[in-house]
N, C-alpha and C positions, 0 to 999 in steps of 0.2 A: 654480439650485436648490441649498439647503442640508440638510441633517436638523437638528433640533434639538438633540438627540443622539446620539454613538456612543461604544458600549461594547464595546472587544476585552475580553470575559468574560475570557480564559484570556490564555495565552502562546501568540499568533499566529504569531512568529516574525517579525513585518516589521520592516522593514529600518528604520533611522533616517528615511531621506527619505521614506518612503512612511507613517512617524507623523505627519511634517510637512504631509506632504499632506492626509491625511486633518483636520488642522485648518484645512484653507480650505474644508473639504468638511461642516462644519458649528458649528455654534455652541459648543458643548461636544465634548472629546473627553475618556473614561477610558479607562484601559490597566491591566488586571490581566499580572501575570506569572506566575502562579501556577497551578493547577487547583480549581475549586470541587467540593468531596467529593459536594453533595445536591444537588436542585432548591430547596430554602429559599436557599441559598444562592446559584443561579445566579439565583433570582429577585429577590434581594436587589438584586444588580450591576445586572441589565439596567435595573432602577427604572422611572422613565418614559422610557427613552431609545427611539428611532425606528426604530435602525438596531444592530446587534449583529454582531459579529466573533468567529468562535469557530475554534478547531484543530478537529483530530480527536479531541482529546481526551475533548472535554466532550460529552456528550449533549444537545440541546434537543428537548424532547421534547414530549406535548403540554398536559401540565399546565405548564410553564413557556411555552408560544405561549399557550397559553386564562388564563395570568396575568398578561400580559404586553399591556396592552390597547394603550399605543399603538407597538408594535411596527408596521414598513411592511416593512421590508430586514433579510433575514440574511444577512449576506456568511459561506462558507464558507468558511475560507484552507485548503483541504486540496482532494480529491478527490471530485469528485459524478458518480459514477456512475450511480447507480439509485437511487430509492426506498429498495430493500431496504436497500442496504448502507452509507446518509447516516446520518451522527450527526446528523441532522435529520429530526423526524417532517415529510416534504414534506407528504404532503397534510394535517396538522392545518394548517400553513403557510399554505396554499391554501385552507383552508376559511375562515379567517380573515381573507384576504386580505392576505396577507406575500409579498411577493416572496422566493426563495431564490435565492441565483449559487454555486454552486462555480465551482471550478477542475479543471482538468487537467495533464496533462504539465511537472510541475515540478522530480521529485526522482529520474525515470528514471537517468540518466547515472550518477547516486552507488551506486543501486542495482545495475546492471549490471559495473558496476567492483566493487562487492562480491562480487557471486556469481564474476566467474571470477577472479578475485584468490583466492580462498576453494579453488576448486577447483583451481586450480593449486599451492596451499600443499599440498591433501591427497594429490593426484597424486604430488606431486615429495615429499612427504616433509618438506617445509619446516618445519613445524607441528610439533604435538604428535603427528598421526596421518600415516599414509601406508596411503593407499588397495589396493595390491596391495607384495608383495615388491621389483618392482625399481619405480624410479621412472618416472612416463609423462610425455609428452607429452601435451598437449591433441590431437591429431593425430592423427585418425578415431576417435575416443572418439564413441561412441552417443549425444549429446543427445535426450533428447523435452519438447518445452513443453508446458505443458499452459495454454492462452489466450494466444493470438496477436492481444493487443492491442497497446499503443507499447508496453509494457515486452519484451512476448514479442517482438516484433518486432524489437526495440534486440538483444537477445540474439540474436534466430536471426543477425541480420546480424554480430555480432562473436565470436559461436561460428565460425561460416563463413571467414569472415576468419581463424580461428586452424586452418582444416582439421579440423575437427569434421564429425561426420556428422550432419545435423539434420534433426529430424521435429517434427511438430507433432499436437496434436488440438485443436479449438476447437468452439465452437456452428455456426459459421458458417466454410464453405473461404474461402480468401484466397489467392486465385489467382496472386495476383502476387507472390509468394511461394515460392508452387510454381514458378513461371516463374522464380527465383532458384535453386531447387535444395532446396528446403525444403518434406519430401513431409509430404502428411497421411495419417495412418492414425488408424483409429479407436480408442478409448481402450485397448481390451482390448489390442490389438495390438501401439499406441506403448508398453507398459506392458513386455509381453514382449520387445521390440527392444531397448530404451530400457537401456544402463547408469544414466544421468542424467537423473534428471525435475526438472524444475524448474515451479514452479508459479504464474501471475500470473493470482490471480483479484479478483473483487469483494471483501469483507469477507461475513463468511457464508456462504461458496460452499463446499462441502464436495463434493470429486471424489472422494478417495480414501478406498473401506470395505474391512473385512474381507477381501472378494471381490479387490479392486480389489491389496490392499499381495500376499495370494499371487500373481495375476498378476504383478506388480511381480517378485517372488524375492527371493533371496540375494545380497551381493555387489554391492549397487548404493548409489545415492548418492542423497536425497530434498533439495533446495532448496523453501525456500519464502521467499517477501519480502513475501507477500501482509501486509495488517491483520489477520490472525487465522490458526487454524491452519484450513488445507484438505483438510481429515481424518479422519477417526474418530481420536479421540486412546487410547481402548479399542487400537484396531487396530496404531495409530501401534508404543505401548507393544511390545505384542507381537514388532510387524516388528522394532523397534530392536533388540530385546535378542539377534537372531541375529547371530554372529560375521559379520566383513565388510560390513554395513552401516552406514552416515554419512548424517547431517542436516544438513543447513546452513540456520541459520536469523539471522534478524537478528532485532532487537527486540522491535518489532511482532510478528512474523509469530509469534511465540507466545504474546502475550497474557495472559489471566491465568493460562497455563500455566508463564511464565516461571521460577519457581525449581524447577519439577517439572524442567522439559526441560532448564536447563544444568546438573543433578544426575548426567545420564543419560551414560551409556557411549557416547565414538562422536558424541555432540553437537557440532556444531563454531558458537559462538554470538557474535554482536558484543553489547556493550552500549549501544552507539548505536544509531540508527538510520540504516540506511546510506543514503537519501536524503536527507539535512537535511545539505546542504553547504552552504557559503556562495552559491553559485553557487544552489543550489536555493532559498534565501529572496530573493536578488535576483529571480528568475523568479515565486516566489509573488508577492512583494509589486506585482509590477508589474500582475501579473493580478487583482490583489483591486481595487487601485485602479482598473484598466480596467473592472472589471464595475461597479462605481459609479458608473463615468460611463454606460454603458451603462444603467443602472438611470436616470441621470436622464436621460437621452436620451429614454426613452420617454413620457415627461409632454411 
């Protein structure tokens, strides 16, 4: 089986071998590198092609699925979690009859080497900031995650490893976990405990208000890696601006808040994105092309 078309809309990130592939995987291949600003635009691209490749970048949404007639495949090269949180209207998708693949666990590793790389800089003073007068140690420093998925998961195990104290709160216990030493308390609680929260949610997922950052206090340290911010940013604002308080945030994780938040006192910000290692697009690219065979597997 072939498509007649494929259109990577955006800048996928794959790998050289896996653009190769992709052309014994259909008749026609186009490769944009760039980001399309409208849906005029992403309609333009997609034209009559079969099968569409997009980042997290791009929204396809569902006046571009309902213009897009012979659409069959949207290959995701990013994270598909839910519904909610897809830069793809899923079920316009479904309604249409488009198959959709994301991907999962590709850019963990880069991520988690960010965050304690980051706190270790602010601990010891290495940076531009240093978190208390003398310098610390990672070593029985209060961690709390807040979603104990592979990312939270990847952390609690390498927090622990460095003698961290670590706690979690999630939707759901994860028992085997706790069976590691990695206790659940419930949010109010992990908030109060918690010098360090750090937060791996969906895209959209908004845990911490108002309520939530005074819980939190004085003196602590907020992570986030998530695709957006997980926060009241009203609230956020506030907490920051008390003496002794630090952000750690990468790229993403502040979204179209980005020139506001690395403005901000206390902000500690990467301009990368600290998942998109080279290692992390070898791992996309190989899952984008798996789910395509997968896709033709089921004909």
């Amino acid at each position: 089986m072939r498509f007649r078309k494929i259109v990577s809309v955006d800048n996928t990130g794959l790998e050289p071998w896996a653009r190769e592939k992709l052309s014994e995987m259909a008749n026609e291949v186009v490769f944009y590198e760039d980001y399309p600003s409208e849906n005029s635009e992403i309609i333009s691209r997609v034209d009559d092609a079969d099968c569409v490749l997009v980042s997290w970048n791009t929204p396809i949404d569902r006046e571009v699925i309902e213009s897009c007639k012979g659409l069959k495949y949207i290959g995701m090269c990013c994270s598909l979690y839910d519904e909610k949180s897809a830069n793809v209207d899923i079920k316009a998708a479904h309604e249409n009859g488009i198959n959709v693949l994301g991907i999962r666990n590709y850019g963990d590793e880069g991520v988690i080497e960010f965050i304690l790389s980051e706190v270790i800089r602010l601990l010891h003073g290495f940076g531009k900031y240093q978190w208390h007068d003398e310098p610390l140690e990672l070593t029985n420093q209060k961690l709390g995650i807040i979603g104990l998925g592979r990312t939270g998961k990847m952390l609690a195990e390498r927090a622990k490893a460095f003698g961290m104290d670590v706690s979690y709160f999630s939707r759901s216990r994860k028992t085997d976990f706790e069976e590691k030493g990695v206790n659940f308390l419930h949010l109010s609680d992990l908030l109060k405990e918690a010098d360090i929260i750090s937060t791996h949610l969906p895209k959209y997922t908004i845990v911490l208000e108002k309520e939530e950052f005074e819980q939190f206090g004085n003196g602590k340290i907020l992570i986030n890696t998530s695709l957006q911010p997980t926060f009241d940013v009203p609230a956020f604002r506030e907490w920051i601006r008390n003496e002794g308080n630090f952000a750690i945030f990468d790229k993403e994780a502040m979204g179209s808040y980005y020139e506001e938040f690395i403005s901000l006192d206390r902000v500690i910000f990467s301009n990368i994105v600290s998942g998109w290692t080279k290692q992390a697009k070898k791992r996309l690219s190989e899952k984008v092309i798996q789910n395509i065979q997968i896709y033709f597997e089921s004909f």
